[in-house]
Backbone as a chain_set.jsonl record, in Angstrom:
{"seq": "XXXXXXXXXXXXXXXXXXXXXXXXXXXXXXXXXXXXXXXXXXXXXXXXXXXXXXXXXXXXXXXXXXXXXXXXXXXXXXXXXXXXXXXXXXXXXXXXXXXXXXXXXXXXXXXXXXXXXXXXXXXXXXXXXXXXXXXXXXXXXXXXXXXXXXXXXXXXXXXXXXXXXXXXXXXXXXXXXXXXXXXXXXXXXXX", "coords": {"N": [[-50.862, 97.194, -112.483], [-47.83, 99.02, -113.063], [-47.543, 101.978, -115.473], [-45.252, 101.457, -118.11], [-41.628, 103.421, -118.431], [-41.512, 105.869, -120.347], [-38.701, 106.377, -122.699], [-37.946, 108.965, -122.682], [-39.172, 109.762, -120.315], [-37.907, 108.42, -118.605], [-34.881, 109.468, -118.879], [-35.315, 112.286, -117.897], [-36.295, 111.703, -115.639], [-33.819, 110.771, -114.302], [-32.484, 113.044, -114.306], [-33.145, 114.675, -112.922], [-32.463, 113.757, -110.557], [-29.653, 114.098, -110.743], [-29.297, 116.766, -111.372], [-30.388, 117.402, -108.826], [-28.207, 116.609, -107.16], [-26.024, 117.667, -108.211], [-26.729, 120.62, -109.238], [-28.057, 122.173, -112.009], [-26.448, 123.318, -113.906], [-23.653, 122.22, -113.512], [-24.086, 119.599, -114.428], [-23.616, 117.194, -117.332], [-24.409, 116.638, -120.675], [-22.806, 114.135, -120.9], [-22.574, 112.765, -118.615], [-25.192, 112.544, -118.018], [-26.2, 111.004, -119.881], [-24.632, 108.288, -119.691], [-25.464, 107.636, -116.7], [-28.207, 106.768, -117.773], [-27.497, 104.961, -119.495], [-26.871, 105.243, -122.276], [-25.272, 106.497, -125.246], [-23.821, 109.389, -125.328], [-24.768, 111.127, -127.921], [-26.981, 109.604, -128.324], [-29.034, 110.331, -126.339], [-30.262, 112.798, -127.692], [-32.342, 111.763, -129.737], [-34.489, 111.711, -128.037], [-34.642, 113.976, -126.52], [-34.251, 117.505, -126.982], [-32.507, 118.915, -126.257], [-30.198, 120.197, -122.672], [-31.438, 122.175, -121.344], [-33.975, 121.959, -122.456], [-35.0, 119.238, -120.34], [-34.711, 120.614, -118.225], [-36.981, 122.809, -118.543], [-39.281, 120.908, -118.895], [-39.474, 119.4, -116.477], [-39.51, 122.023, -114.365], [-41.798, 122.839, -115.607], [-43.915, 120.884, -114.732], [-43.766, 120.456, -112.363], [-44.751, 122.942, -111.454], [-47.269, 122.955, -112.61], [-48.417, 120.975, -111.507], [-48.425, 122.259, -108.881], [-50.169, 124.759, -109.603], [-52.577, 122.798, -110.445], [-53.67, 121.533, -108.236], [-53.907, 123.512, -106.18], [-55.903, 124.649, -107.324], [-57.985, 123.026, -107.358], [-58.518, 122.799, -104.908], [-59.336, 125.35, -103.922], [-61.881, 125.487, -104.981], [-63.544, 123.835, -103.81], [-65.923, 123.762, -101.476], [-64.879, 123.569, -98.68], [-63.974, 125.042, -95.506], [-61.716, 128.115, -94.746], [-59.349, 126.96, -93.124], [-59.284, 124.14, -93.678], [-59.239, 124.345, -96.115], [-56.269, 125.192, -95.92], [-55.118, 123.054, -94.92], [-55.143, 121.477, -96.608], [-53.839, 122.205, -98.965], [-51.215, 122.405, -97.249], [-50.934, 119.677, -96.634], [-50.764, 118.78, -99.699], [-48.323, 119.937, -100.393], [-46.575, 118.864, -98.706], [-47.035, 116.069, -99.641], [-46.395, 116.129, -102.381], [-43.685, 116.772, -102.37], [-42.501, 114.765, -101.044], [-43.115, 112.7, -102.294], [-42.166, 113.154, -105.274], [-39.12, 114.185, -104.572], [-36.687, 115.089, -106.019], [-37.473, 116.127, -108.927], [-39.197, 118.788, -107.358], [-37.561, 119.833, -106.065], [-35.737, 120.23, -107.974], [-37.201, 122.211, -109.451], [-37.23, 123.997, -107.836], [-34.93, 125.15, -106.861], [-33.272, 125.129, -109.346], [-34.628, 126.879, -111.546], [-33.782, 129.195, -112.445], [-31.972, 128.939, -114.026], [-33.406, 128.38, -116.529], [-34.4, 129.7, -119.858], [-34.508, 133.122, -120.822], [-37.287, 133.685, -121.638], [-39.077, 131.41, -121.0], [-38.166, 131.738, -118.254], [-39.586, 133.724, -117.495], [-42.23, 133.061, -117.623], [-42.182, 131.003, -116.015], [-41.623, 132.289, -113.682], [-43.839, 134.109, -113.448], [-46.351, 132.275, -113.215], [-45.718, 131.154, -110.811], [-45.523, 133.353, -109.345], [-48.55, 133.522, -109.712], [-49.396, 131.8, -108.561], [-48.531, 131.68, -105.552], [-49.848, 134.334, -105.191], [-52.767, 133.341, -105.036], [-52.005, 131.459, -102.853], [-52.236, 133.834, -100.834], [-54.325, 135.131, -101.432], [-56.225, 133.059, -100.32], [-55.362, 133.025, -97.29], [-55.791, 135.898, -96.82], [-58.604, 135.454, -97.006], [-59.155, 133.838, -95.232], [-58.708, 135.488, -93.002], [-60.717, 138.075, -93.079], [-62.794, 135.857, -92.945], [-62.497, 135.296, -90.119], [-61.418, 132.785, -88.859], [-58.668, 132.827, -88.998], [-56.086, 134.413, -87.334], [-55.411, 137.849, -87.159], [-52.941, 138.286, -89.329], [-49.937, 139.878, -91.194], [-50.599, 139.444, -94.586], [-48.203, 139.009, -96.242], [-45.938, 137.919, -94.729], [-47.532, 135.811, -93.521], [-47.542, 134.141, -95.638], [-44.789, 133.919, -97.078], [-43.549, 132.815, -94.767], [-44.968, 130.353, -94.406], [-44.878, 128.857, -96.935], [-41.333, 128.713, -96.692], [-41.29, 127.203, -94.771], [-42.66, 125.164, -95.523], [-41.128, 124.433, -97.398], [-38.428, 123.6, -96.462], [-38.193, 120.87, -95.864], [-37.667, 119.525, -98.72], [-35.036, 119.871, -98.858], [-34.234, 118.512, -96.134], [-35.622, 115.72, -95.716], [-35.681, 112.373, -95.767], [-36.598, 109.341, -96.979], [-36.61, 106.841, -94.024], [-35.693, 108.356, -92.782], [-36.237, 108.904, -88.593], [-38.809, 109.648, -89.012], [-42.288, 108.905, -90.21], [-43.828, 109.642, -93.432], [-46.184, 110.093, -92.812], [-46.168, 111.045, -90.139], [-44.994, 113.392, -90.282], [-45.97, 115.002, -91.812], [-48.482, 115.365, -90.404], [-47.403, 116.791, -88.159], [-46.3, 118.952, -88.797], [-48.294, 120.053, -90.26], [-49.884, 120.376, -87.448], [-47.844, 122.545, -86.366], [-48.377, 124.575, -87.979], [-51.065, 125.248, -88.681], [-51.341, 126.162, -86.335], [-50.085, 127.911, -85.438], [-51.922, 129.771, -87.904], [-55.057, 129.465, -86.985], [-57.121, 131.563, -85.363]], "CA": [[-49.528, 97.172, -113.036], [-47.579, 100.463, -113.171], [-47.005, 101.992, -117.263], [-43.627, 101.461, -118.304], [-41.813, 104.361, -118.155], [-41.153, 106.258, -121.91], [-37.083, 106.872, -122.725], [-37.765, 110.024, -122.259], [-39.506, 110.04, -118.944], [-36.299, 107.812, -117.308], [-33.845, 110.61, -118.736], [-36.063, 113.303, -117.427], [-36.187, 111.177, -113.788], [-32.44, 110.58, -113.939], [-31.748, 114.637, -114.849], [-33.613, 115.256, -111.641], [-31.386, 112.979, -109.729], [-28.074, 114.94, -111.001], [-29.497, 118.41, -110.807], [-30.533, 117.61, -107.261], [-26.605, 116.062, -106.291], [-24.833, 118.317, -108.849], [-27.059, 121.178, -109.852], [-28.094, 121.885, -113.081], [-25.702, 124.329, -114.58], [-22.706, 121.522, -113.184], [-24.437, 118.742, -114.998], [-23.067, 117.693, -118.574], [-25.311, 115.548, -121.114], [-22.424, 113.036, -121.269], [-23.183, 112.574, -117.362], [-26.565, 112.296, -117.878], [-26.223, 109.509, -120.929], [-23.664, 107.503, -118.576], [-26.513, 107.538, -116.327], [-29.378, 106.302, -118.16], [-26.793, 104.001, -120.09], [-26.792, 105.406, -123.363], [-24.462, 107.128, -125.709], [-24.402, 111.255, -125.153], [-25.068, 111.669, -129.018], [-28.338, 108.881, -128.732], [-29.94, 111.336, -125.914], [-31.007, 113.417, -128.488], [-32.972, 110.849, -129.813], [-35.271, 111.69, -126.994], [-34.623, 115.081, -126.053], [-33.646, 118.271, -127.498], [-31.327, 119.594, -125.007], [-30.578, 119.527, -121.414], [-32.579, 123.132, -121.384], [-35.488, 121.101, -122.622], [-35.096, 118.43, -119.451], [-35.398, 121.771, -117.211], [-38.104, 123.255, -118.543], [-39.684, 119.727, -118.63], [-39.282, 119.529, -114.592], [-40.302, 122.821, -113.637], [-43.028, 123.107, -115.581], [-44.491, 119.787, -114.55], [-43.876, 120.917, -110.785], [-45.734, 124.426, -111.321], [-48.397, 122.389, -113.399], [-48.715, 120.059, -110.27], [-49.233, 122.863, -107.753], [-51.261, 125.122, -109.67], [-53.628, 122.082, -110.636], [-54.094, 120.736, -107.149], [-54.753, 124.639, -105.745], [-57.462, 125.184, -108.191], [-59.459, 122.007, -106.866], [-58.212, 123.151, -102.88], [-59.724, 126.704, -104.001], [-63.257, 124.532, -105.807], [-64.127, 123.644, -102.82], [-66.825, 124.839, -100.452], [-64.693, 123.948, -97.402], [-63.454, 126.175, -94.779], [-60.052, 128.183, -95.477], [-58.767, 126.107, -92.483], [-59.559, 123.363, -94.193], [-58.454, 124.504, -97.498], [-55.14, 125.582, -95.591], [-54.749, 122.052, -94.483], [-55.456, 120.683, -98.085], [-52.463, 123.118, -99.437], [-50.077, 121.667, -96.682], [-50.814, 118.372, -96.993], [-50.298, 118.762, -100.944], [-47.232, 120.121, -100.567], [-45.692, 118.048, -98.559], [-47.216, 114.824, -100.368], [-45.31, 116.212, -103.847], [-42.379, 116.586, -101.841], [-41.942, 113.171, -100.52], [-43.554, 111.636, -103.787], [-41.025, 113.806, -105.894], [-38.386, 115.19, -104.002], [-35.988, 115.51, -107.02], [-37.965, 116.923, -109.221], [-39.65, 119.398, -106.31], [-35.903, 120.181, -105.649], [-34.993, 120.922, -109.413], [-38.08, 123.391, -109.512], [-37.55, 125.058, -106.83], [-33.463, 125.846, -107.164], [-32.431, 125.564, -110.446], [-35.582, 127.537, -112.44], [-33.041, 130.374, -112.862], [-31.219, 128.395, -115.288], [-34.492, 128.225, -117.963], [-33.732, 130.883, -121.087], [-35.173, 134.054, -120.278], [-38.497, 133.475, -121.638], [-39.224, 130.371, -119.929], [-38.069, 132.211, -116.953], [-40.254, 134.928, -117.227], [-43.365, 132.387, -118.012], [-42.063, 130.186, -114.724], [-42.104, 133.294, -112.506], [-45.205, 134.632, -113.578], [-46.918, 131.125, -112.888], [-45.36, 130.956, -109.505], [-46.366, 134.873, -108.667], [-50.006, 133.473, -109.528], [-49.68, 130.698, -106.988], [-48.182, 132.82, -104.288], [-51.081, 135.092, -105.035], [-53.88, 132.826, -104.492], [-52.197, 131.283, -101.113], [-52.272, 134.995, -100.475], [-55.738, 135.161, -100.894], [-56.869, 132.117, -98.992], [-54.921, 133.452, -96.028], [-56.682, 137.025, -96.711], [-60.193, 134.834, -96.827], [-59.395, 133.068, -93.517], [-58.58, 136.479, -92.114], [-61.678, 138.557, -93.094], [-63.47, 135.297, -92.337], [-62.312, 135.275, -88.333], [-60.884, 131.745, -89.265], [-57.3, 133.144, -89.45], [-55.076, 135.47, -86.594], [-55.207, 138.904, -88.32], [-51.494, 137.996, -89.742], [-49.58, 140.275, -92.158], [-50.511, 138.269, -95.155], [-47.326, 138.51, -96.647], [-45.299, 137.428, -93.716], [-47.765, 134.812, -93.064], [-47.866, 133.302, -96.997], [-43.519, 132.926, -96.759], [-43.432, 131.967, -93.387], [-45.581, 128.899, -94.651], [-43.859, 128.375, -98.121], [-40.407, 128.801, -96.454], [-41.609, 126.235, -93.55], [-42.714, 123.812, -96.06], [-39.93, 124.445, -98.739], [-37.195, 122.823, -96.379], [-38.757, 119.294, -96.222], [-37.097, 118.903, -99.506], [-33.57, 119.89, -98.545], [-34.186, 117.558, -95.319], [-36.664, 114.775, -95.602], [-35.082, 111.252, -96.337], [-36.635, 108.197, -96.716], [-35.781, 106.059, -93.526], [-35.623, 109.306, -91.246], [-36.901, 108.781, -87.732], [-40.071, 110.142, -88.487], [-42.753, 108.671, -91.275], [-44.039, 110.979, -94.235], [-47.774, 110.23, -92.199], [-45.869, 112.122, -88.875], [-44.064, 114.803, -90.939], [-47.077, 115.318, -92.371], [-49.071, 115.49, -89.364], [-46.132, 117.55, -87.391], [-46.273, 119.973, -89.603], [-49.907, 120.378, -89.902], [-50.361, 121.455, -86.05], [-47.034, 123.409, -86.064], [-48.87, 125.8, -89.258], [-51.96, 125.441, -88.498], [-51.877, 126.573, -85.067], [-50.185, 129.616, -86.021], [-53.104, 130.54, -88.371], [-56.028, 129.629, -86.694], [-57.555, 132.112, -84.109]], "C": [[-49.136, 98.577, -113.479], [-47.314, 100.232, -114.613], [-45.969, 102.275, -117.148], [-43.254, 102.881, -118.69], [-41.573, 104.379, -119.708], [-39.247, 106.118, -121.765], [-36.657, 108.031, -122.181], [-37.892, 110.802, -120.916], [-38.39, 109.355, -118.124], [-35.23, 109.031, -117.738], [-34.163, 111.811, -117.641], [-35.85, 112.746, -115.83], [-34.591, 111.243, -113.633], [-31.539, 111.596, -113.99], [-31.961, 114.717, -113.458], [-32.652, 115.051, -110.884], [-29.973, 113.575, -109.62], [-28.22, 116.099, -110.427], [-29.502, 118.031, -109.55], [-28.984, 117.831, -106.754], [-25.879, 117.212, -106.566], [-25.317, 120.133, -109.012], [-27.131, 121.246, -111.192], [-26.885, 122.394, -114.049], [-23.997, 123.52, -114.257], [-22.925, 120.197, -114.063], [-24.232, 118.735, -116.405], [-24.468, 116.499, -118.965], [-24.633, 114.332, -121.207], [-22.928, 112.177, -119.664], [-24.546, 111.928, -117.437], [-26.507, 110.809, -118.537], [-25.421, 108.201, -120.389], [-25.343, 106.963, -117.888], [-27.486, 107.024, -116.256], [-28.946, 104.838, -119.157], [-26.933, 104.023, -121.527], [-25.812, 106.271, -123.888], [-24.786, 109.07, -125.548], [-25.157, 111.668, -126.337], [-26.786, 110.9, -129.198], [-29.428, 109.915, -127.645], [-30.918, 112.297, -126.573], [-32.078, 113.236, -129.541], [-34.427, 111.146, -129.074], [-35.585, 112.567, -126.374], [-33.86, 115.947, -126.88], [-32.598, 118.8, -126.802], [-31.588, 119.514, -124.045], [-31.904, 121.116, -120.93], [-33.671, 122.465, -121.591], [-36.179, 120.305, -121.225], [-35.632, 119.602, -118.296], [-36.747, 122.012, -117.29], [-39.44, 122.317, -118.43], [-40.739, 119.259, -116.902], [-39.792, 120.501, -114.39], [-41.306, 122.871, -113.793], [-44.127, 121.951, -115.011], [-44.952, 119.91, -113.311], [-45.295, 121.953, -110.313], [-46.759, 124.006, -111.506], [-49.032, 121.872, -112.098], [-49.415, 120.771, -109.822], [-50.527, 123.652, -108.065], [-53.051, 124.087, -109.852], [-54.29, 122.039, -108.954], [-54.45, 122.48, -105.758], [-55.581, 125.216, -106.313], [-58.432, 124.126, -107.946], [-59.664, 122.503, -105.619], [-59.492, 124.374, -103.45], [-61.838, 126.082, -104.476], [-64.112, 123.843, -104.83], [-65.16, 124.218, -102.01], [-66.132, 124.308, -98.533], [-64.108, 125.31, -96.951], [-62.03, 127.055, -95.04], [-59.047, 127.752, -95.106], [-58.487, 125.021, -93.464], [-59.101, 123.388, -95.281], [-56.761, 124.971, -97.195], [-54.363, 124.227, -95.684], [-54.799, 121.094, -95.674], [-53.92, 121.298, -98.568], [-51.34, 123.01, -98.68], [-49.757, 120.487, -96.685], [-50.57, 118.225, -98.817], [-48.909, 118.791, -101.517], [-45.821, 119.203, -100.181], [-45.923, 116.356, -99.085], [-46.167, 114.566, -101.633], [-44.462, 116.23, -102.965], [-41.446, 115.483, -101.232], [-42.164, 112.392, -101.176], [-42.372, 112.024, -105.123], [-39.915, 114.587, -105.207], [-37.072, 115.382, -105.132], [-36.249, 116.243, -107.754], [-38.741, 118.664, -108.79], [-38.307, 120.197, -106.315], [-35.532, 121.073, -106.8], [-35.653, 122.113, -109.523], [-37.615, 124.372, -108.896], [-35.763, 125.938, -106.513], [-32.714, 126.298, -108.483], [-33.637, 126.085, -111.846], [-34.764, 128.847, -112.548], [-32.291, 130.339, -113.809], [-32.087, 128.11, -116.774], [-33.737, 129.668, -118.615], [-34.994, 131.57, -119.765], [-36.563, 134.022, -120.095], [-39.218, 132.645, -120.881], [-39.085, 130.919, -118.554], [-39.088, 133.38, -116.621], [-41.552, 134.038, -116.744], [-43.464, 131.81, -116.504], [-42.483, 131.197, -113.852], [-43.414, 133.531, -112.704], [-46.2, 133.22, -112.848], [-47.057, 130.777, -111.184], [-45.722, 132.006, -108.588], [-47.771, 134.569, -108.339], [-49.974, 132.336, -108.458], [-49.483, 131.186, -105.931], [-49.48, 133.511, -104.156], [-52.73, 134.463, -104.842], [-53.621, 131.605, -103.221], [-52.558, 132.696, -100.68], [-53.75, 135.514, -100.105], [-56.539, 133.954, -100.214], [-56.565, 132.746, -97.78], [-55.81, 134.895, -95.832], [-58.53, 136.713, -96.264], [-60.473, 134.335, -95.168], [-59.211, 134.583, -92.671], [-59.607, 137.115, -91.779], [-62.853, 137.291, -92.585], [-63.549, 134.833, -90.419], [-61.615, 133.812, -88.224], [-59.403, 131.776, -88.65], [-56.543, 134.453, -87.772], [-54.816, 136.293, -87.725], [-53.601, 139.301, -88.609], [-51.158, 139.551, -90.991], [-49.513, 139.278, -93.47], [-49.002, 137.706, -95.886], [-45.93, 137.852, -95.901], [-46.031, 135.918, -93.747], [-47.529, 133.652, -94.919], [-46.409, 133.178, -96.755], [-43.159, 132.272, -95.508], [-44.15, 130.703, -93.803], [-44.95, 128.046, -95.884], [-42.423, 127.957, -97.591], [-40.309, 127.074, -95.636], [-41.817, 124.392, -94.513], [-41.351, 123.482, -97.213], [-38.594, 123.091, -98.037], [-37.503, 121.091, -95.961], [-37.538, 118.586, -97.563], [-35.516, 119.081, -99.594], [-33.239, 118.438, -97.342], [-34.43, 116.147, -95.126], [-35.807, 113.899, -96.87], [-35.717, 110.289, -95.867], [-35.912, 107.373, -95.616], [-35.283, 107.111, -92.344], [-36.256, 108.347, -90.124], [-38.185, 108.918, -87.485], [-40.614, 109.742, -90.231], [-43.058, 110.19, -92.293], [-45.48, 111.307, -93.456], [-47.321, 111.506, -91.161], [-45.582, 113.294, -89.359], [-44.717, 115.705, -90.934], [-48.089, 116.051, -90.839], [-48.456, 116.627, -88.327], [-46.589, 118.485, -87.691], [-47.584, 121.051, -89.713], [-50.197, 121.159, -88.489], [-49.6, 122.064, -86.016], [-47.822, 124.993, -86.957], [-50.264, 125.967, -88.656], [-52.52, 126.231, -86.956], [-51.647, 127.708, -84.809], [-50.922, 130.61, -86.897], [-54.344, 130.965, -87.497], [-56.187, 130.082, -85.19], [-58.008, 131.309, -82.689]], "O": [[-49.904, 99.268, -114.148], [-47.015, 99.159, -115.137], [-45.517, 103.11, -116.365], [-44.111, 103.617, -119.177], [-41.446, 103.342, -120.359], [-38.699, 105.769, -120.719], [-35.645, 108.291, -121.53], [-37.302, 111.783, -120.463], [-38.053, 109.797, -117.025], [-34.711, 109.579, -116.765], [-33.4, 112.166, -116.742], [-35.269, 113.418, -114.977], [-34.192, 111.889, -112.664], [-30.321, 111.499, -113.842], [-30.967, 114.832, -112.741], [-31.943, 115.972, -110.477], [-29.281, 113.543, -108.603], [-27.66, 116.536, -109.421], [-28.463, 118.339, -108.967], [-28.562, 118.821, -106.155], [-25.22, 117.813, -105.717], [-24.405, 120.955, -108.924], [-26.378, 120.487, -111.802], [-26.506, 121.649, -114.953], [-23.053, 124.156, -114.725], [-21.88, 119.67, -114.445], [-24.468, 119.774, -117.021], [-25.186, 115.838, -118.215], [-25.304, 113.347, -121.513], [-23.558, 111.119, -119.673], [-24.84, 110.859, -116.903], [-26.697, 109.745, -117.948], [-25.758, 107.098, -120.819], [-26.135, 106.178, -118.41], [-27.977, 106.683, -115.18], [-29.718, 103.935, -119.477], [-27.111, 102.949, -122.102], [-25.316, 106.976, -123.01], [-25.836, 109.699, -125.677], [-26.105, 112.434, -126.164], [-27.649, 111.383, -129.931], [-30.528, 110.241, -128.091], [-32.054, 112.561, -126.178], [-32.633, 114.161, -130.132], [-35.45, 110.759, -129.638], [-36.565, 112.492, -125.633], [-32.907, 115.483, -127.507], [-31.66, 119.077, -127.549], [-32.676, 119.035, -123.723], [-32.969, 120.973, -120.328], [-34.435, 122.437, -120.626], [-37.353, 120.467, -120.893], [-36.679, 119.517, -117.654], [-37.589, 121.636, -116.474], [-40.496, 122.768, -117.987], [-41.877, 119.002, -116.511], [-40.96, 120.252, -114.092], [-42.107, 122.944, -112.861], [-45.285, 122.352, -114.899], [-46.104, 119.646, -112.966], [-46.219, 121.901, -109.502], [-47.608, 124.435, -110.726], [-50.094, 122.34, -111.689], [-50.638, 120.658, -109.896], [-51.58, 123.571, -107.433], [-54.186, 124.454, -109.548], [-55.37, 122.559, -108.676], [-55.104, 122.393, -104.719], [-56.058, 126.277, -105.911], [-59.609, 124.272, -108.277], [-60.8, 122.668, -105.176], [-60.655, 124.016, -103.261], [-62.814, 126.64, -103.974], [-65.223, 123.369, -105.068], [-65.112, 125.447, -101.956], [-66.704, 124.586, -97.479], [-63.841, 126.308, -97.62], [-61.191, 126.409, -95.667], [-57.998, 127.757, -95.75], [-57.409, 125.044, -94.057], [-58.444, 122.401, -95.613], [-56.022, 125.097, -98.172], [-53.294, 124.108, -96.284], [-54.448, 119.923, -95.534], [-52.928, 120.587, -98.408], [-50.317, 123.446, -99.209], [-48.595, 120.084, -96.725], [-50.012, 117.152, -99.051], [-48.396, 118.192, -102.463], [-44.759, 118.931, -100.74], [-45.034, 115.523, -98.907], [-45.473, 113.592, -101.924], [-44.506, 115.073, -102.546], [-40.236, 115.372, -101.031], [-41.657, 111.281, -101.02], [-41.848, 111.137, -105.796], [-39.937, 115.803, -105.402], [-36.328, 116.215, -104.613], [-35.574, 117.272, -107.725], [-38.837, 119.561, -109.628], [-38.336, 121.37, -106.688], [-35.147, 122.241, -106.741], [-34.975, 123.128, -109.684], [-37.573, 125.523, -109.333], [-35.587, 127.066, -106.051], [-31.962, 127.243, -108.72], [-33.458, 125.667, -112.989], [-35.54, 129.753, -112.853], [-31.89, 131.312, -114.447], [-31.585, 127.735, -117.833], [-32.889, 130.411, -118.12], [-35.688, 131.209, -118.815], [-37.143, 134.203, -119.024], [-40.014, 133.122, -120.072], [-39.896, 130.551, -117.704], [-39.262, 133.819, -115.484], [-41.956, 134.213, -115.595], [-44.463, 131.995, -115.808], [-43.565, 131.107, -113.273], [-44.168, 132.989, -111.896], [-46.739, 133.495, -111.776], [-48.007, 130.346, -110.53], [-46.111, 131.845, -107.431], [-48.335, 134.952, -107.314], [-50.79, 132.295, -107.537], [-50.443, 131.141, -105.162], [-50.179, 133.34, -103.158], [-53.692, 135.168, -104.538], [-54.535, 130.966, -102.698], [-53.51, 132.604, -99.906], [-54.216, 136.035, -99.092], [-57.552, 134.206, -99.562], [-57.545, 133.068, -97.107], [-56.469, 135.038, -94.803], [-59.339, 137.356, -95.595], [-61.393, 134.399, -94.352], [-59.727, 134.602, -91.554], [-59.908, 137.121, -90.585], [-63.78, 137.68, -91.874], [-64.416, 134.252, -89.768], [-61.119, 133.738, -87.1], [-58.999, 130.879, -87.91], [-57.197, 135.495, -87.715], [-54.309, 135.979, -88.802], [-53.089, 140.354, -88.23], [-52.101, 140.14, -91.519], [-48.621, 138.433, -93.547], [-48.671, 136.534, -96.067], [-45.013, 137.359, -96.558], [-45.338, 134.922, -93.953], [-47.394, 132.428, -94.913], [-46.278, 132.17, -96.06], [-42.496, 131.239, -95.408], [-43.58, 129.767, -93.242], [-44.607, 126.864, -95.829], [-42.108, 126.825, -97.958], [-39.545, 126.136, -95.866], [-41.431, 123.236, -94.334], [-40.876, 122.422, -97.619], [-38.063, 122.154, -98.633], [-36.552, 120.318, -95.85], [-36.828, 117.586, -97.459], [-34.853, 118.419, -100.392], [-32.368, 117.586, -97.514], [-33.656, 115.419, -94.504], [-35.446, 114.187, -98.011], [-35.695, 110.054, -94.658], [-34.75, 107.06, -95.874], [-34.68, 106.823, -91.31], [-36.726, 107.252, -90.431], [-38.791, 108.616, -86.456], [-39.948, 110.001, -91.234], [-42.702, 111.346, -92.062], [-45.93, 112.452, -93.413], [-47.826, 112.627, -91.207], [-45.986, 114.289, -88.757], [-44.558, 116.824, -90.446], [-48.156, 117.245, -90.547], [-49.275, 117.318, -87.721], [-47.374, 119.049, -86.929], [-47.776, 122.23, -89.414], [-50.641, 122.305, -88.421], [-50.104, 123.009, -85.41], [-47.758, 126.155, -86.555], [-50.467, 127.042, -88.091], [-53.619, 126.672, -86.621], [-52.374, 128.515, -84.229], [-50.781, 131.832, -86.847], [-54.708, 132.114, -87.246], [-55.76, 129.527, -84.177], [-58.355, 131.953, -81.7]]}, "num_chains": 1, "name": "protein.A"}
């Protein structure tokens, strides 16, 4: 039996949902409280501001990826193998959250400064350890001796638009997408 959600976790799901349609910086809190079917002034009840709901979302996102590339990285497989762990991750959150995924990844310019600094930095260190997997598969013969930084957005970029595209009820499952995707990347890494 799934846990019911909190008050706070259905606002937080139902922010996502706006930001995605509306963006965030278009989105009001009376919108939101409509929404979730409560008064604008009882939101606060539950949340401090809609700044709060952001920082909420991204960081949860960032939290996600860095967690699940520090087990990929914990591994003693191959960097293939750990390539193919870090694509299939990505596009799993992305079809398991694509709202949230979405909010992260467009409207993290709208956190205060600090928060924004904290987000980037977080996101530099993830960039920087695909950076070095791809450097590992290279020096290991694993990898086509790629420019790594060509090859690390060419793969981010590749997987990024999934969540602009990818709708429930497409022509193609999340298993194929998934799978698609996989030999299209992977075949451009490996030697």
């Amino acid at each position: 039996m799934a846990k019911k959600q909190s008050k706070k976790e259905i606002i937080i799901q139902e922010a996502a949902i706006i930001f995605k349609q509306k963006g965030y910086a278009a989105t009001s809190m009376r919108e939101l409280a409509e929404k979730v079917g409560m008064e604008a002034a009882s939101l606060y009840n539950h949340i401090r501001s809609k700044d709060e709901i952001l920082e909420e979302i991204c960081f949860k996102v960032a939290n996600q990826y860095v967690s699940h590339i520090s087990s990929i990285e914990d591994t003693k497989e191959s960097n293939i193998q750990k390539l193919r762990d870090l694509i299939q991750l990505h596009v799993r959150m992305i079809i398991a959250d694509p709202n949230e995924v979405s909010v992260a990844n467009n409207d993290w310019k709208n956190l205060s400064e600090t928060k924004k600094e904290l987000y980037k930095t977080i996101r530099k260190g993830y960039e920087k350890r695909i950076a070095n997997l791809i450097k590992a598969g290279i020096e290991a013969g694993e990898f086509k001796d790629l420019n790594v930084s060509v090859a690390l957005f060419t793969l981010l970029s590749s997987l990024r638009w999934i969540e602009l595209w990818y709708k429930p009820g497409r022509d193609i499952s999340p298993e194929q997408l998934e799978n698609d995707l996989m030999t299209l990347l992977i075949n451009g890494f490996q030697k």
